[in-house]
C-alpha positions as CSV (number, residue, x, y, z in Angstrom):
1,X,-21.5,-2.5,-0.6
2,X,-18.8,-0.3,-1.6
3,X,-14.9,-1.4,-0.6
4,X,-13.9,2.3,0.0
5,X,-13.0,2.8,3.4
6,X,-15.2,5.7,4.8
7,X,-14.3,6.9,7.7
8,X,-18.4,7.6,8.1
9,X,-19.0,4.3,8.2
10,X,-16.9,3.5,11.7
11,X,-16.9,4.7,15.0
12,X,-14.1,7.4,16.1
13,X,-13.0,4.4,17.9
14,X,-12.5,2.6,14.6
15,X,-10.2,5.0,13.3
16,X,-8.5,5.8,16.2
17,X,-7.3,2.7,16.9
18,X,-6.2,2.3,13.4
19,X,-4.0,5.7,13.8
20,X,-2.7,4.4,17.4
21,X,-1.7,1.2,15.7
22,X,0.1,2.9,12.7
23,X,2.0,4.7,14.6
24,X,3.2,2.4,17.3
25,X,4.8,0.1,13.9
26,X,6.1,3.7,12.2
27,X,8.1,4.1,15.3
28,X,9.3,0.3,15.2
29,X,10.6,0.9,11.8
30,X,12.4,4.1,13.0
31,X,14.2,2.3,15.5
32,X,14.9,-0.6,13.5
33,X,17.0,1.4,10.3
34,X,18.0,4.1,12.4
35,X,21.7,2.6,11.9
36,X,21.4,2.5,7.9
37,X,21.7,6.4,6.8
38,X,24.5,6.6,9.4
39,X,26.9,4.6,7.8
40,X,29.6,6.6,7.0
41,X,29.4,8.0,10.8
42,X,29.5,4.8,12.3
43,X,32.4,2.8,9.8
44,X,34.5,5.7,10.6
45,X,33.7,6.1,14.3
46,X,35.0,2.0,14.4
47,X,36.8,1.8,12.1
48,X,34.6,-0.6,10.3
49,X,35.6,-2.8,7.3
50,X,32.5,-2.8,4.3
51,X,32.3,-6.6,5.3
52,X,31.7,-5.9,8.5
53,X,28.9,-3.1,7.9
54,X,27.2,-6.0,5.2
55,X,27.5,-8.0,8.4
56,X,25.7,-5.5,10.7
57,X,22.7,-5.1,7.5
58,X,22.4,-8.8,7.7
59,X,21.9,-9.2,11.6
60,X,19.8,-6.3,11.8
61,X,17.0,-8.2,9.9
62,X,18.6,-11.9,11.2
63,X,16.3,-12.3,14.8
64,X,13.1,-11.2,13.4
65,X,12.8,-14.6,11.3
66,X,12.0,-16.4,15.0
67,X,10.7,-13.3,16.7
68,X,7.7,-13.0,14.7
69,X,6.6,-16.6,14.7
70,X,7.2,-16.3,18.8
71,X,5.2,-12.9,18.5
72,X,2.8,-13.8,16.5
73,X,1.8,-16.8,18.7
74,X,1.9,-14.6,21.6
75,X,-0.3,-12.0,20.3
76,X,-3.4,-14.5,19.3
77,X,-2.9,-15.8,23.0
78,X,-2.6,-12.5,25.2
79,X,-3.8,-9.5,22.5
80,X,-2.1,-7.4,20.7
81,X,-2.4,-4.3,23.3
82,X,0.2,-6.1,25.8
83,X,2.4,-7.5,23.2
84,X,2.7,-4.2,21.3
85,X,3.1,-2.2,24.8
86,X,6.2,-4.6,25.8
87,X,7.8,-4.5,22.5
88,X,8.0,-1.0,22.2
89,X,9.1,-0.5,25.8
90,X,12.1,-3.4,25.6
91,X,12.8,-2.3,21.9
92,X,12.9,1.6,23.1
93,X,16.3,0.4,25.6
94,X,18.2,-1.5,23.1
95,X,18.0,1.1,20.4
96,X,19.6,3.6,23.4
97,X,22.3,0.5,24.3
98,X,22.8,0.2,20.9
99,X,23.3,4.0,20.4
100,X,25.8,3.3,23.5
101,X,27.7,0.9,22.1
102,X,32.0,1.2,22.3
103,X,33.0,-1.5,19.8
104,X,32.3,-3.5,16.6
105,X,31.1,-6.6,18.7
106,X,28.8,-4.8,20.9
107,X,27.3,-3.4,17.6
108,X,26.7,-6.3,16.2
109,X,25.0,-8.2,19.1
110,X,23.1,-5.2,19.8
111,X,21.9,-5.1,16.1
112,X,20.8,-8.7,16.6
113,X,19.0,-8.2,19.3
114,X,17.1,-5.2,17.3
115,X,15.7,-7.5,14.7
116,X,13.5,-8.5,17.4
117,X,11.4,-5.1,16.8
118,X,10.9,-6.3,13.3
119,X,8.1,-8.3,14.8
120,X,6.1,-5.4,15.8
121,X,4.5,-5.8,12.5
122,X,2.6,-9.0,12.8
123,X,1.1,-7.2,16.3
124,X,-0.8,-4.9,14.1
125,X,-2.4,-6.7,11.5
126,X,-4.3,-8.7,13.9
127,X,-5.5,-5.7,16.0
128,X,-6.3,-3.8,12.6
129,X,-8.2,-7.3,11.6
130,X,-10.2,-6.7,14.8
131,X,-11.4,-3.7,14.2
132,X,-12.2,-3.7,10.3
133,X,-14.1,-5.6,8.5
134,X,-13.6,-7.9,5.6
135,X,-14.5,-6.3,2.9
136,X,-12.1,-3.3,3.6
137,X,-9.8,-4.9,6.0
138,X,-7.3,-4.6,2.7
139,X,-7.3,-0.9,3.1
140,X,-6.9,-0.5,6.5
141,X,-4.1,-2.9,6.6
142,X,-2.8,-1.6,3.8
143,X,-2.8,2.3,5.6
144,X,-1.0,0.5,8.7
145,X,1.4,-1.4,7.0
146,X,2.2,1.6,4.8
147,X,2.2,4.5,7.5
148,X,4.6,1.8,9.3
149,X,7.5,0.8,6.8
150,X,7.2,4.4,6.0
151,X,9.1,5.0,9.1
152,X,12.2,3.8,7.7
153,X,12.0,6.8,5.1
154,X,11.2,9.2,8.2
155,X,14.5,7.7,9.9
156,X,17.0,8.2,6.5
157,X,15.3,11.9,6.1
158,X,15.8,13.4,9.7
159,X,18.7,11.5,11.3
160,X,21.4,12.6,9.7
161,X,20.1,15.7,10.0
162,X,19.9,15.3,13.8
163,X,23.0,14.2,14.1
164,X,24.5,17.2,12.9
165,X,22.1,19.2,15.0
166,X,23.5,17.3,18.0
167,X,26.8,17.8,16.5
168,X,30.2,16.1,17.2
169,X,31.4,12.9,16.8
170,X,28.4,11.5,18.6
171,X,26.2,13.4,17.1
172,X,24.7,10.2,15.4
173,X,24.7,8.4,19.3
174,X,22.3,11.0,20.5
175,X,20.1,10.6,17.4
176,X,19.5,6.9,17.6
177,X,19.3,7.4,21.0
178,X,16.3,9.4,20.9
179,X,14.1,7.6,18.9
180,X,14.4,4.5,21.5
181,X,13.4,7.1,23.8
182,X,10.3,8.0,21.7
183,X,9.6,4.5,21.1
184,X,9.4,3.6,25.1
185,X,7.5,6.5,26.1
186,X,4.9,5.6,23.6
187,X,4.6,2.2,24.5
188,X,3.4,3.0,27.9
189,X,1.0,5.5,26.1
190,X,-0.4,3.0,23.8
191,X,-1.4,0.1,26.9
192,X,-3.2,3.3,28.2
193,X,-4.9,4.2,24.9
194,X,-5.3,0.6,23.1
195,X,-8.0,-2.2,23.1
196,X,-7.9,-5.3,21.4
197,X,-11.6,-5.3,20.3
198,X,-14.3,-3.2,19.6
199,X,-16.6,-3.0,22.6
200,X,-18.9,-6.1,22.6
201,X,-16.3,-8.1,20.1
202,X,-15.1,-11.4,20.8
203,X,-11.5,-12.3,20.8
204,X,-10.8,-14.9,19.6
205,X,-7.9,-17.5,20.7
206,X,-6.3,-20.4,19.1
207,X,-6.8,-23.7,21.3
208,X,-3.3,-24.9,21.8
209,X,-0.5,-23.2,21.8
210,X,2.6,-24.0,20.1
211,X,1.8,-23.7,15.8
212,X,-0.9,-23.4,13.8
213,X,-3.6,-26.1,13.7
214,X,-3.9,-27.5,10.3
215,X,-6.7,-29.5,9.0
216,X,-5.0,-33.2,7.5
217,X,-2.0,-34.9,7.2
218,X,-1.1,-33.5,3.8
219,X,-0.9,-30.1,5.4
220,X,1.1,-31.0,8.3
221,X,3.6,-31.8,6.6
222,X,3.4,-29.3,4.2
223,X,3.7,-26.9,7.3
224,X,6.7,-28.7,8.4
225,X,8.4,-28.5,5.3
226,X,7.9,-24.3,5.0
227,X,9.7,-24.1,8.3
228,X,13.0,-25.7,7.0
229,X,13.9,-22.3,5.0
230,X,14.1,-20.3,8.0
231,X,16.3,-22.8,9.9
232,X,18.2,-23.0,6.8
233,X,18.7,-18.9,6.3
234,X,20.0,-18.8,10.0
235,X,22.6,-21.4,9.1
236,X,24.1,-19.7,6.1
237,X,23.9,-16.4,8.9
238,X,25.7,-18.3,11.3
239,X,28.5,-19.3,7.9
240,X,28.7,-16.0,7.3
241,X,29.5,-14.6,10.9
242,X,32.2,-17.4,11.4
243,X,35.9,-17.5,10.3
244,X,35.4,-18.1,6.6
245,X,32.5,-14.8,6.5
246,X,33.5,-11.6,8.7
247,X,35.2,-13.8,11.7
248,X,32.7,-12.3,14.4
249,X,32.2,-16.4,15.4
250,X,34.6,-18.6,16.0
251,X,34.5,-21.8,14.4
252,X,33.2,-23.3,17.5
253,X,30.7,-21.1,17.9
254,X,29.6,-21.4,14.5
255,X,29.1,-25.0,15.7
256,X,27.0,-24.7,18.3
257,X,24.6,-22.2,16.5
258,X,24.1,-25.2,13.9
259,X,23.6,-27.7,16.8
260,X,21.1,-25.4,18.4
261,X,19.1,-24.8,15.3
262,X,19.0,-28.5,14.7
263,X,17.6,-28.6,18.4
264,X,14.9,-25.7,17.9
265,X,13.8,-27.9,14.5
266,X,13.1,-31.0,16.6
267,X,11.2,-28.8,19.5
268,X,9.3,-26.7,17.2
269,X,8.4,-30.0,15.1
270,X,6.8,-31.4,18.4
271,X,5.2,-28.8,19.8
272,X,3.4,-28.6,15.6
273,X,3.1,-32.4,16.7
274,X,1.2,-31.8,19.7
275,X,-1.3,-29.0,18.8
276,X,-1.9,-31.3,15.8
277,X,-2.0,-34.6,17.4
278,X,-5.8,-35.7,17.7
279,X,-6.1,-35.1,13.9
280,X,-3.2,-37.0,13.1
281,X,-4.4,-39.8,15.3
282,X,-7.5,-39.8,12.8
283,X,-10.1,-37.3,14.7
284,X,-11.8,-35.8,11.9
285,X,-11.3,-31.6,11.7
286,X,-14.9,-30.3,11.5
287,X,-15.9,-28.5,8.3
288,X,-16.1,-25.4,9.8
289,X,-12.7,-25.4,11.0
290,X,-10.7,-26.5,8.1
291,X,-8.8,-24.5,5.8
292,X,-6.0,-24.9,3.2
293,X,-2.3,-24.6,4.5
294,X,-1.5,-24.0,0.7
295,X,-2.9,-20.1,1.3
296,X,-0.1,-19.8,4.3
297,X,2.2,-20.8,2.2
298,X,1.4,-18.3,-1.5
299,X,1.4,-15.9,0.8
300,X,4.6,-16.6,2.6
301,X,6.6,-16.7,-1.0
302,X,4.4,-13.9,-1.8
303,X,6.3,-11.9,1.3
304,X,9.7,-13.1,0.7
305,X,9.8,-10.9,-2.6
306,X,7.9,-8.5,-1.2
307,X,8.8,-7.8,1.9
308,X,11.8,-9.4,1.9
309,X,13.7,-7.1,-1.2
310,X,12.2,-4.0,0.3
311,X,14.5,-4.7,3.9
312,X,16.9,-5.8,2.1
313,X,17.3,-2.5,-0.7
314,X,16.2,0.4,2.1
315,X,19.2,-1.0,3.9
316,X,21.7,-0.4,1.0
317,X,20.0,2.2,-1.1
318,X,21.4,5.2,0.6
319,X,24.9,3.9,0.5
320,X,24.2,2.7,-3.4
321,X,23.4,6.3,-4.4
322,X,25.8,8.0,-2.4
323,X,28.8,5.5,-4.0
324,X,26.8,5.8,-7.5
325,X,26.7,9.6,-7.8
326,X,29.6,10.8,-6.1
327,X,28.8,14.7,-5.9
328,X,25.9,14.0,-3.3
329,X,25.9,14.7,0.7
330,X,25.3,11.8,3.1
331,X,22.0,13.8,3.8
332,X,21.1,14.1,0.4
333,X,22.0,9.9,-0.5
334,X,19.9,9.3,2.6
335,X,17.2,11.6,1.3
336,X,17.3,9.9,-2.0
337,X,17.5,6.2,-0.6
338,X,14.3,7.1,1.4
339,X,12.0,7.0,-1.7
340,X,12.1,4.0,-1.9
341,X,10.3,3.5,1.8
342,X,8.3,7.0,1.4
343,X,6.2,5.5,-1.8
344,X,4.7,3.2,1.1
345,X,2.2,5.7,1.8
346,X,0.3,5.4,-1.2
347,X,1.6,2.1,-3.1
348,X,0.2,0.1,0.7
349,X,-2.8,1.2,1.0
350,X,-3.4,1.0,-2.9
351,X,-2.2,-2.5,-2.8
352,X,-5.1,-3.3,-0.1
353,X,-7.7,-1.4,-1.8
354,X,-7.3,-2.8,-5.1
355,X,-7.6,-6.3,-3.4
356,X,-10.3,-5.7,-2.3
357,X,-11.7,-4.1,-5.2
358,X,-10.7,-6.3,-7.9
359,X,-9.6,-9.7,-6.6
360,X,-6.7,-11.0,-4.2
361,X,-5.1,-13.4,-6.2
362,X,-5.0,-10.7,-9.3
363,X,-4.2,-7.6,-8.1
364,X,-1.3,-9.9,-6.5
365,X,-0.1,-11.3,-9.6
366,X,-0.2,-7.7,-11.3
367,X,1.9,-6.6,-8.2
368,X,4.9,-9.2,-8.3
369,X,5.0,-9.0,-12.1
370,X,5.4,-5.2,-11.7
371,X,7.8,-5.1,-9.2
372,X,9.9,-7.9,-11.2
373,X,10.3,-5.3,-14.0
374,X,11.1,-2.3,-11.7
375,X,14.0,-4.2,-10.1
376,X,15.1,-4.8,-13.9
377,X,15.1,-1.5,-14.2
378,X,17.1,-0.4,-10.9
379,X,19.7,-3.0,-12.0
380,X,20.0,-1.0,-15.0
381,X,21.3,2.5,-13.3
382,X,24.9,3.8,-13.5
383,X,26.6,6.9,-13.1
384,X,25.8,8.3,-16.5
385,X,22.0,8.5,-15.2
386,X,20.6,11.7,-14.3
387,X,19.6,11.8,-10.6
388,X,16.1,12.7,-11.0
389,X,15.7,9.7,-13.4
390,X,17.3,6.7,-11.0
391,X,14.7,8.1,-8.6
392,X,12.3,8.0,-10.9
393,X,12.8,4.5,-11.4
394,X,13.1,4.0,-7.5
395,X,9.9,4.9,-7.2
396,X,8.4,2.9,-9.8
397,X,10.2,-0.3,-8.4
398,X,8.8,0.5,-5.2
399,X,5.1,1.4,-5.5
400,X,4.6,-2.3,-7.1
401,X,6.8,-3.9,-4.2
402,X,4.8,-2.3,-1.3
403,X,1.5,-2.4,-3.5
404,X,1.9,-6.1,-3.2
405,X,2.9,-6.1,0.4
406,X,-0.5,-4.9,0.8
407,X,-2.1,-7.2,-1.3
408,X,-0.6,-10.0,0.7
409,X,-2.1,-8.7,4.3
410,X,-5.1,-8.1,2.7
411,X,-5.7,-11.9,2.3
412,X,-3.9,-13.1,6.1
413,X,-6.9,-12.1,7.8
414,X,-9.0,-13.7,5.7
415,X,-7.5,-17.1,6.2
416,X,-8.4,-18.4,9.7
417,X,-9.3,-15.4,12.4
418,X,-8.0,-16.8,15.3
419,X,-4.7,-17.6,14.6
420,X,-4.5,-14.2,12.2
421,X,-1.1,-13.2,14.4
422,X,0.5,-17.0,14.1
423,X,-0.3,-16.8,10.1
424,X,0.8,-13.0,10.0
425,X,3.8,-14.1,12.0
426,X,5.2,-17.0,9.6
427,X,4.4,-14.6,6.6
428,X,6.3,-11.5,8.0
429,X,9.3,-13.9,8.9
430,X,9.4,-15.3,5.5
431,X,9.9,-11.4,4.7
432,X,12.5,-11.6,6.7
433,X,13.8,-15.3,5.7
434,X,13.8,-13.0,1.7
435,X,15.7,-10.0,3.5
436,X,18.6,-12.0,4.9
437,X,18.5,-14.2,1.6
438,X,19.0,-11.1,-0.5
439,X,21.4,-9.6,1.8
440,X,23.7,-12.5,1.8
441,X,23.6,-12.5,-2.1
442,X,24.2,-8.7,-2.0
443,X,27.8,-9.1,0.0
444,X,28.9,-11.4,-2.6
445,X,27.7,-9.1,-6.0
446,X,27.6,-5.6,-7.0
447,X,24.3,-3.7,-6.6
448,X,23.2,-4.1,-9.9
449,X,23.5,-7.6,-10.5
450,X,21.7,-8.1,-6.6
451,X,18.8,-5.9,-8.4
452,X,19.0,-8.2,-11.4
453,X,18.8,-10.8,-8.7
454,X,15.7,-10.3,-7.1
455,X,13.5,-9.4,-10.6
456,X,14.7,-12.9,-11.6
457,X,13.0,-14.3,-8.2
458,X,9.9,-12.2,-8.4
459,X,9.2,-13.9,-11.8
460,X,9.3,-17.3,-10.0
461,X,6.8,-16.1,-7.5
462,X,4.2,-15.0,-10.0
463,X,4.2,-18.6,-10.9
464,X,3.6,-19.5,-7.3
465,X,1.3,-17.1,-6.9
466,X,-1.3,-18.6,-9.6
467,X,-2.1,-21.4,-6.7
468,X,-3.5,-18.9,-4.6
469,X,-7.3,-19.4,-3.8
470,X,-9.6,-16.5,-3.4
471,X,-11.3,-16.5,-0.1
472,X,-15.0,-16.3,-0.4
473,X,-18.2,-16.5,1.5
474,X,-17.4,-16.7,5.2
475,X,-15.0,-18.4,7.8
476,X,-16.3,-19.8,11.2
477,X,-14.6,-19.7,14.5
478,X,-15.9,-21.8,17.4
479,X,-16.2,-19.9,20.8
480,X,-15.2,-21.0,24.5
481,X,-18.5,-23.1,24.9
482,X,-18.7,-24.3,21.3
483,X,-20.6,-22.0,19.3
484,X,-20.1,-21.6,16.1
485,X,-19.5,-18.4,14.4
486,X,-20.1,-17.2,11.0
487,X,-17.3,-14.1,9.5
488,X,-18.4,-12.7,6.5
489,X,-15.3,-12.7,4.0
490,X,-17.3,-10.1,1.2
């Protein structure tokens, strides 16, 4: 059968749902860098320090490491239509508070607090998963995830431009303000418009709550042991909010954050404990239900490099070219800095597609070692470059990052169907564990040794990368009275 995805070969249902679910990320992206081309607005409208704005990048991306575990847990328990709806709604006000805010700390916990639309992503993938099925599953995650980050291009191409439509000093207030508007409005449309299934399609449900079943004691603890990174990350956050970082914590403060991660470690632990229980007790996972935790976790390093450079450069590239070539508009740097994000329209989509065309693990490889040399490159641009060349090399850079984005979700649906949103959910926050890794780096180097940075990681992830199986055959769910269920996987 051939992997291309004809849109002959699906209902209008199908495809609308795919374009509803598209959209609905595009505009959490939009909300979620609607702060980054504004930058020079919003340092001089308080007065804000460059540590301080490195502070805001890096608490912009900081909540979405828990929020899409939480999400994604939530979305394989009550659908992806309610969680989607909510997220939008709730994400729509505190872009509009945030777009209200009258000082530096009102900014930053209102930036926090927008990480949690980051999570919007792992919503999709399992409703796209629903709908699609293996064998081109790549591609249409590939166009949702790619019509989706490409909304952070949409926001650094017409914001600033809005802003001076809207004029004044808060011009920029009334143009974050309206895309939270846009983004609550058309989270009541999608609960109207959106189903989780195709009509007569099961959905399926994890059976316990709480983490992801895994099928034997290795794994268990291997699962444990992936979790420590993002408790870790939020530390060094925490560091770099308190006195010794930008001083937004006190050093007290800065204490009880550790404390309380400490805490969240044990609780998550047990609740991993308790869905997991009978097998560590010795009950025997039945064959049809076991997979291999080491897939989770390929294709969480996978993300961190992925994923996680792409937050962490569209949220400094339009300041990089605009401090770089000194003779270009804050429209025009914000313009520029959006190539990176707009190549997600093809390099996505292509990423899924050749995955499933020519093999997951790969296409994957080819991705990460691609994108390795294109930050190499990036890392090499000065002043003395012509303009059209540094974008050039933008682009490059970013077709192989977002190419192996969608490489990676091509393969998350294809490891266990029913907890698709609790895998998708670790994956995307290890995105977001590489994001706030990179961005702590970056406040600490110039641009182009962060740039060096990150090629030098991606080489360490091909490596990883090589352990990756490729899923074949089928996978089987068991239903509500214990049927089995065969999923084709080609």
């Amino acid at each position: 059968m051939s992997n291309r995805l004809n849109l002959l070969d699906f209902s209008k249902s199908n495809i609308r749902t795919l374009h509803l679910t598209w959209f609905a990320f595009f505009l959490t992206f939009v909300v979620w860098f609607s702060h980054a081309p504004m930058k020079p607005l919003i340092m001089e409208a308080f007065d804000l320090s460059l540590a301080q704005w490195k502070a805001l990048l890096i608490l912009n991306v900081a909540l979405t490491i828990p929020a899409r575990i939480v999400i994604g847990m939530l979305v394989d328990k009550f659908g992806p239509r309610n969680i989607y709806s909510g997220l939008l709604i709730i994400s729509g006000f505190l872009c509009v508070a945030f777009a209200c805010a009258q000082n530096f700390e009102q900014l930053a916990f209102l930036r926090f607090l927008m990480g949690f639309v980051g999570a919007g992503f792992v919503i999709g993938i399992r409703m796209v998963g629903e709908w699609f099925p293996a064998r081109q599953v790549g591609l249409a995650e590939g166009v949702y995830g790619g019509w989706g980050n490409f909304g952070s291009a949409a926001a650094a191409f017409t914001l600033p431009t809005l802003a001076l439509i809207y004029g004044g000093d808060d011009g920029w207030r009334y143009a974050i303000g309206s895309t939270g508007i846009i983004a609550g409005l058309y989270g009541v449309f999608f609960y109207w418009r959106a189903r989780n299934t195709p009509k007569g399609s099961t959905y399926f449900k994890p059976k316990k709550s709480g983490g992801l079943e895994v099928s034997n004691k290795k794994d268990f603890w291997f699962y444990c042991a992936m979790n420590v990174p993002m408790y870790v990350i939020l530390a060094v956050l925490a560091w770099k909010l308190s006195p010794s970082g930008v001083g937004l914590l006190s050093q007290t403060a800065t204490y009880i954050l550790w404390a309380g991660l400490v805490a969240l470690f044990v609780f998550q632990f047990s609740q991993i404990y308790k869905v997991n229980k009978e097998m560590l007790n010795g009950e025997t996972v039945p064959a049809h239900d076991q997979y291999k935790f080491k897939q989770v976790a390929v294709l969480n390093w996978a993300y961190f490099v992925t994923f996680g450079s792409e937050l962490a450069v569209v949220s400094m590239l339009p300041a990089f070219f605009l401090e770089t070539f000194t003779s270009l508009s804050l429209a025009q740097a914000g313009m520029l800095g959006a190539a990176f994000a707009f190549m997600n329209l093809l390099a996505r989509p292509s990423g899924g597609y050749l995955s499933d065309k020519f093999g997951r693990r790969k296409s994957l490889s080819i991705f990460i070692i691609g994108l390795a040399i294109g930050y190499m490159m990036l890392s090499q641009i000065t002043s003395g470059w012509p303009i059209a060349f540094a974008v050039l090399a933008v682009m490059f850079c970013s077709f192989f990052v977002q190419a192996g984005e969608g490489a990676v979700f091509a393969i998350v649906p294809l490891v266990k169907r029913r907890m698709t949103g609790q895998i998708a959910g670790m994956a995307g926050a290890y995105g977001n564990v590489g994001a706030v890794t990179y961005l702590t780096v970056y406040s600490f180097v110039d641009a182009n040794t962060f740039f060096m940075i990150i090629g030098a990681s991606a080489a360490f992830v091909f490596i990883i990368v090589q352990f990756l199986e490729e899923p074949e055959g089928h996978m089987t769910e068991t239903l509500e009275d214990g049927t089995v269920q065969k999923i084709q996987l080609t």
